[in-house]
C-alpha positions in Angstrom: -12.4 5.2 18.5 -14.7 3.8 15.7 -15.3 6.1 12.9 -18.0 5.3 10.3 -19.1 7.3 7.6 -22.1 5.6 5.3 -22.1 6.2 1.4 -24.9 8.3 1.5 -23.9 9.8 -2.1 -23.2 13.9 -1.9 -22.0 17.2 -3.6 -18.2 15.8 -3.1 -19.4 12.3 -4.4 -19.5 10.6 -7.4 -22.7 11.1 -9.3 -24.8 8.2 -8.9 -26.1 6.5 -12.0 -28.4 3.4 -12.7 -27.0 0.7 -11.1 -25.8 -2.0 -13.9 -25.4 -4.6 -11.7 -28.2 -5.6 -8.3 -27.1 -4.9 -5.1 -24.5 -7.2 -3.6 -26.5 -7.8 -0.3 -30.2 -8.5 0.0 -32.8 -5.9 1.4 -30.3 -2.7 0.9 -28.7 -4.2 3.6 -25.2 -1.9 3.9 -21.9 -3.8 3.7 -19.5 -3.0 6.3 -15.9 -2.7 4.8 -13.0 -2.0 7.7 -9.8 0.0 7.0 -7.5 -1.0 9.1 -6.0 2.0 9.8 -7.0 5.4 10.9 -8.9 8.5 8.4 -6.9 10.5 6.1 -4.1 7.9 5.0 -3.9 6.1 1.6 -5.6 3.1 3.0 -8.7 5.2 3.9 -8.5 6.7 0.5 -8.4 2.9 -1.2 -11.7 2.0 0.8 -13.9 5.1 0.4 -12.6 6.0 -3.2 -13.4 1.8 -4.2 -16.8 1.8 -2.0 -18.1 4.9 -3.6 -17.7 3.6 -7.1 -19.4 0.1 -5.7 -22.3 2.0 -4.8 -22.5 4.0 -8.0 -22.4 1.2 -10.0 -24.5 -1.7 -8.1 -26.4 0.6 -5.6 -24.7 -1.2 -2.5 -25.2 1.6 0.4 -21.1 0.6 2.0 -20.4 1.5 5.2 -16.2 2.4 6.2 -15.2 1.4 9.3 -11.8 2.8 10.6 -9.9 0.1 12.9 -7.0 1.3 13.5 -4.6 -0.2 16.2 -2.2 -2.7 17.0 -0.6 -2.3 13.2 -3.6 -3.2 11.5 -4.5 -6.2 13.7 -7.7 -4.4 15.3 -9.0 -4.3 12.0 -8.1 -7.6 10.2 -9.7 -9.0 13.6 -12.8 -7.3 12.6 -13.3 -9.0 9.8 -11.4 -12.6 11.5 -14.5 -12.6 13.8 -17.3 -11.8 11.4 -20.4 -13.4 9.5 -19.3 -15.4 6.4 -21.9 -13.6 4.4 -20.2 -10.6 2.6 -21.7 -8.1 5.1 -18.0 -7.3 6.5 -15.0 -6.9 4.3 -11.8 -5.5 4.8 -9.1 -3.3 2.5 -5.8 -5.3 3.4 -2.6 -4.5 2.2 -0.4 -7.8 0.8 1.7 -7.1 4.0 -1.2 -8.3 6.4 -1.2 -11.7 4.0 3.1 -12.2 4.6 4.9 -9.7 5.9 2.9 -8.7 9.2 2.5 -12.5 11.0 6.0 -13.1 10.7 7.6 -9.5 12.1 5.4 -10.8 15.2 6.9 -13.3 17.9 2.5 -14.9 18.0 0.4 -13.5 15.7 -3.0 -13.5 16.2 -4.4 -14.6 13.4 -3.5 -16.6 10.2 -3.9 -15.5 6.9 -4.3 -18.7 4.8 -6.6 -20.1 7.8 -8.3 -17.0 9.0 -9.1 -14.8 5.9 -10.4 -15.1 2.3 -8.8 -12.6 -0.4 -11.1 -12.0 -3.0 -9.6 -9.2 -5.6 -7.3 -6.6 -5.5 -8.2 -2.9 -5.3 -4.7 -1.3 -6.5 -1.2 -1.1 -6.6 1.5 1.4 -4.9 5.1 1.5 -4.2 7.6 3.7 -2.4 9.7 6.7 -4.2 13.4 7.0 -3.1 13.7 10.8 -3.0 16.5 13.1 -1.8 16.8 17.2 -1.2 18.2 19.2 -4.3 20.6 20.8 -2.0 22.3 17.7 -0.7 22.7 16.1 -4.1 24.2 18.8 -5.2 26.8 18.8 -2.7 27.5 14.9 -3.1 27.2 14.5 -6.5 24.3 12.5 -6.1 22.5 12.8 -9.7 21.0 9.4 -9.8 20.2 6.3 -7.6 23.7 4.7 -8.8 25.5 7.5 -7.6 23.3 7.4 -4.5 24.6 4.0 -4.3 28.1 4.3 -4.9 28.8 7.1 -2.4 27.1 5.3 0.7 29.4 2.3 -0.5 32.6 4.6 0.0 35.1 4.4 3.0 33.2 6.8 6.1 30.0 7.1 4.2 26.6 6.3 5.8 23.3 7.5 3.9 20.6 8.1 7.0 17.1 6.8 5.8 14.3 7.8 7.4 10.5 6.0 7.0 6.9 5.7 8.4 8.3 3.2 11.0 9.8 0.1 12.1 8.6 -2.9 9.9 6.8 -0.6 7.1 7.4 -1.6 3.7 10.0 0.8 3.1 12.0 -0.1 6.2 12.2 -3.2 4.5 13.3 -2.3 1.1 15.5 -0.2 2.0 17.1 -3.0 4.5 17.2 -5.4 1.7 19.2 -2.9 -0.9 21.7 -2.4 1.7 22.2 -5.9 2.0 22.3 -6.4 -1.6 24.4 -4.0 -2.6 26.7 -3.3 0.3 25.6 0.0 0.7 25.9 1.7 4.4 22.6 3.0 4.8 20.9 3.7 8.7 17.8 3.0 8.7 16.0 6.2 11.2 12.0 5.4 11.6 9.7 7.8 12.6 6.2 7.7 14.3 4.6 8.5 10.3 5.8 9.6 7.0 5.3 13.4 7.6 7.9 13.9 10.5 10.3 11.9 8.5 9.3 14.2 5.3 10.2 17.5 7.6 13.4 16.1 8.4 14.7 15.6 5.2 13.8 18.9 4.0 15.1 20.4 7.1 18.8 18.2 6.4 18.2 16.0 9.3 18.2 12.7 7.4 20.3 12.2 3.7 17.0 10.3 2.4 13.4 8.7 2.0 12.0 5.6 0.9 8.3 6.5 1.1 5.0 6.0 -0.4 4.3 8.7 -3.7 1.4 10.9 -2.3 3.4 13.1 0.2 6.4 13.2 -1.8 5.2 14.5 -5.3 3.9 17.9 -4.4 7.6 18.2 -3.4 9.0 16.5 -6.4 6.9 19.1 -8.4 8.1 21.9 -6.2 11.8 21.0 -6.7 12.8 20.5 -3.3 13.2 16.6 -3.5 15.0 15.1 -6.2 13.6 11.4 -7.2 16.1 8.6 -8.1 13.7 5.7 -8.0 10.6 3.9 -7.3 10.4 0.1 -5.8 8.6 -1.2 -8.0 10.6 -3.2 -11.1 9.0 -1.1 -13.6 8.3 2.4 -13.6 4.9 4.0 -12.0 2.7 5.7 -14.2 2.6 8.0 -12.0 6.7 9.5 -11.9 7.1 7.4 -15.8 10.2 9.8 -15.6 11.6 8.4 -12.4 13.6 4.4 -13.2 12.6 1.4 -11.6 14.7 -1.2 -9.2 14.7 -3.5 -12.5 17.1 -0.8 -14.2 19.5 -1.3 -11.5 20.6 -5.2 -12.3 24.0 -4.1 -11.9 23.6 -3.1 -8.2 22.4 -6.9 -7.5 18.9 -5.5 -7.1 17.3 -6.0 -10.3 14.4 -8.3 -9.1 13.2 -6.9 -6.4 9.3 -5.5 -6.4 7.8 -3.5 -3.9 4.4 -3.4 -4.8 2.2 -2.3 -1.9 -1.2 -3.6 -3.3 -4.6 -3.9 -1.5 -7.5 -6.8 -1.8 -10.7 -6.9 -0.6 -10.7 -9.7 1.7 -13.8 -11.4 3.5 -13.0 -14.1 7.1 -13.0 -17.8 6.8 -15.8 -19.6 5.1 -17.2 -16.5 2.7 -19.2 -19.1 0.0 -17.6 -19.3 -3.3 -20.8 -17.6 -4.6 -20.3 -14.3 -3.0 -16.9 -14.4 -3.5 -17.6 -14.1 -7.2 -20.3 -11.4 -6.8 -18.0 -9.2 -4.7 -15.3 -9.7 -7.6 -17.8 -8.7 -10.4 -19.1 -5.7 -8.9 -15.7 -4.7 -8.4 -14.2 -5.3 -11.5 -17.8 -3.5 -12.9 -17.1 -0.5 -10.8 -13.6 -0.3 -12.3 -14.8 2.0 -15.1 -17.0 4.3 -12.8 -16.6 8.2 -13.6 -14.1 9.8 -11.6 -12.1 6.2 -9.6 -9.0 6.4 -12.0 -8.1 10.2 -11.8 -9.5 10.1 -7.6 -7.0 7.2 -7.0 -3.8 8.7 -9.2 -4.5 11.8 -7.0 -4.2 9.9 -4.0 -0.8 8.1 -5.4 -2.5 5.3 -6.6 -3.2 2.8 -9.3 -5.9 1.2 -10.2 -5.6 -2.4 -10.5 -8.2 -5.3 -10.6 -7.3 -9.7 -10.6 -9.9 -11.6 -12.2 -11.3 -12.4 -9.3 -10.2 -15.1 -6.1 -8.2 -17.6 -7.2 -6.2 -15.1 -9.7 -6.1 -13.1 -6.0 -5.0 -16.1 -3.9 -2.0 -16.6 -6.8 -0.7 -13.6 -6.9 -0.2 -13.4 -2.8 1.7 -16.7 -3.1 3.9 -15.5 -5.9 4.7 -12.0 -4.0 5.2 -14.0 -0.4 8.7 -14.8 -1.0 10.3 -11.3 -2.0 8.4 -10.4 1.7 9.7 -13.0 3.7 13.3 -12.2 2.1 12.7 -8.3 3.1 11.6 -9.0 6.8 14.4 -11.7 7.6 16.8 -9.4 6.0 15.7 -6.3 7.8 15.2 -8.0 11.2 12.0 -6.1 12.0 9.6 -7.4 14.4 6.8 -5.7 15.8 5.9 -6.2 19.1 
């Protein structure tokens, strides 16, 4: 099922000041921007938060279309198969650009051939968290600890995530790998029944995206010992980064779940650069930065296509080594 919801600007809205910039399509005419996944998730959030402060700023009436299905293929065929005239974008995550087509045996579309990134939206990564009680009784007071103890003789940490082939299935995958670590990888159908087992002692550990986790951080259930990313989130700045743990062999990896607006095949240079203005104009509108942290996300803008184009080739590589270590395939 299809859900749409138009930007017609409301009480829970942004308010809605003079456009500074004209409207991206001709006529009103409303964009269509597709979220490959279902309402309520953090990809929902990324398209409606980002497509409200378009509209703010440029006047744009945008359209959200939910596609969700087939991991996300539903909807980056949505916008395979549309017009090349910015009427239909999607919010893609850097996984449907390299780690998706190669966890399937025939993917169904390419990304190089098939779509045109044109700037990213934000960044997110995962949070390695653990129950207070269970580090207490195994000593586990940071990640190195973590670490050292699922190394041990008759050890084996039990990791649960979202599912088979998320991005924390394959982080996870490739620190045990790297650092010899015994860790049993336990997906779920979600991050919310794998979230109720480790607070009911079910599972030792998760490796999950920062929304569902903090409110748990706060309450001191879950104890954090890291984030994927290199560096530290702004959001947890107390929490390390994989680049403090060189010593583990694991000191370069990045897990940096970003999204980019993305138009299909053949989307004119000239459009392209319009999109990327308006974005980069909205970046400022009131309310985007504090709506996003809320959600677990950062804002975070490239200068436009090519700077977008770049940045999935340099990331491409640290995906390709996650999915071949991991195995994953999605069928």
């Amino acid at each position: 099922m299809i859900a749409r919801r138009p930007f017609l600007l409301g009480a829970s809205a942004l308010p809605l000041a003079a456009p500074v910039i004209a409207q991206i399509l001709p006529g009103g005419r409303p964009m269509r921007w597709v979220v490959p996944f279902p309402p309520g998730g953090a990809a929902d959030a990324i398209g409606r938060l980002w497509a409200d402060a378009v509209t703010t700023t440029t006047g744009q009436p945008i359209v959200i279309e939910n596609r969700g299905g087939a991991s996300g293929v539903l909807g980056v065929q949505a916008v395979q198969q549309a017009p090349a005239d910015g009427s239909v974008l999607g919010v893609f995550s850097i996984a449907f650009f390299t780690a998706l087509p190669l966890m399937m045996a025939r993917a169904p579309y390419d990304p190089d051939r098939d779509l045109t990134p044109i700037i990213q939206l934000v960044t997110s990564t995962v949070m390695c968290c653990v129950t207070a009680e269970r580090a207490r009784e195994r000593g586990w007071t940071d990640f190195r600890s973590l670490i050292a103890w699922a190394k041990r003789p008759g050890n084996r940490l039990t990791k649960g995530s979202a599912g088979n082939g998320s991005a924390a299935h394959l982080l996870i995958a490739t620190i045990a790998r790297r650092t010899g670590a015994e860790i049993e990888h336990v997906p779920y159908r979600g991050g919310a029944p794998a979230l109720n087992d480790l607070l009911s002692g079910q599972i030792d550990m998760v490796f999950d995206f920062m929304p569902a986790l903090m409110p748990q951080v706060a309450a001191g259930r879950l104890l954090p010992l890291a984030v994927g990313s290199n560096a530290r989130s702004p959001l947890m700045p107390g929490v390390p980064g994989l680049g403090e743990f060189a010593d583990l062999g694991i000191g370069d990896l990045d897990l940096q779940s970003w999204n980019a607006l993305t138009g299909p095949r053949g989307l004119p240079a000239d459009m392209q650069e319009q999109i990327a203005v308006a974005v980069r104009r909205s970046a400022g509108a009131p309310g985007l930065e504090r709506r996003l942290h809320a959600s677990g996300l950062v804002p975070a803008t490239t200068d436009g296509p090519v700077a977008t184009r770049a940045k999935i080739a340099a990331d491409a590589p640290r995906w390709r080594e996650m999915v071949e270590v991991s195995g994953a395939r999605i069928e």
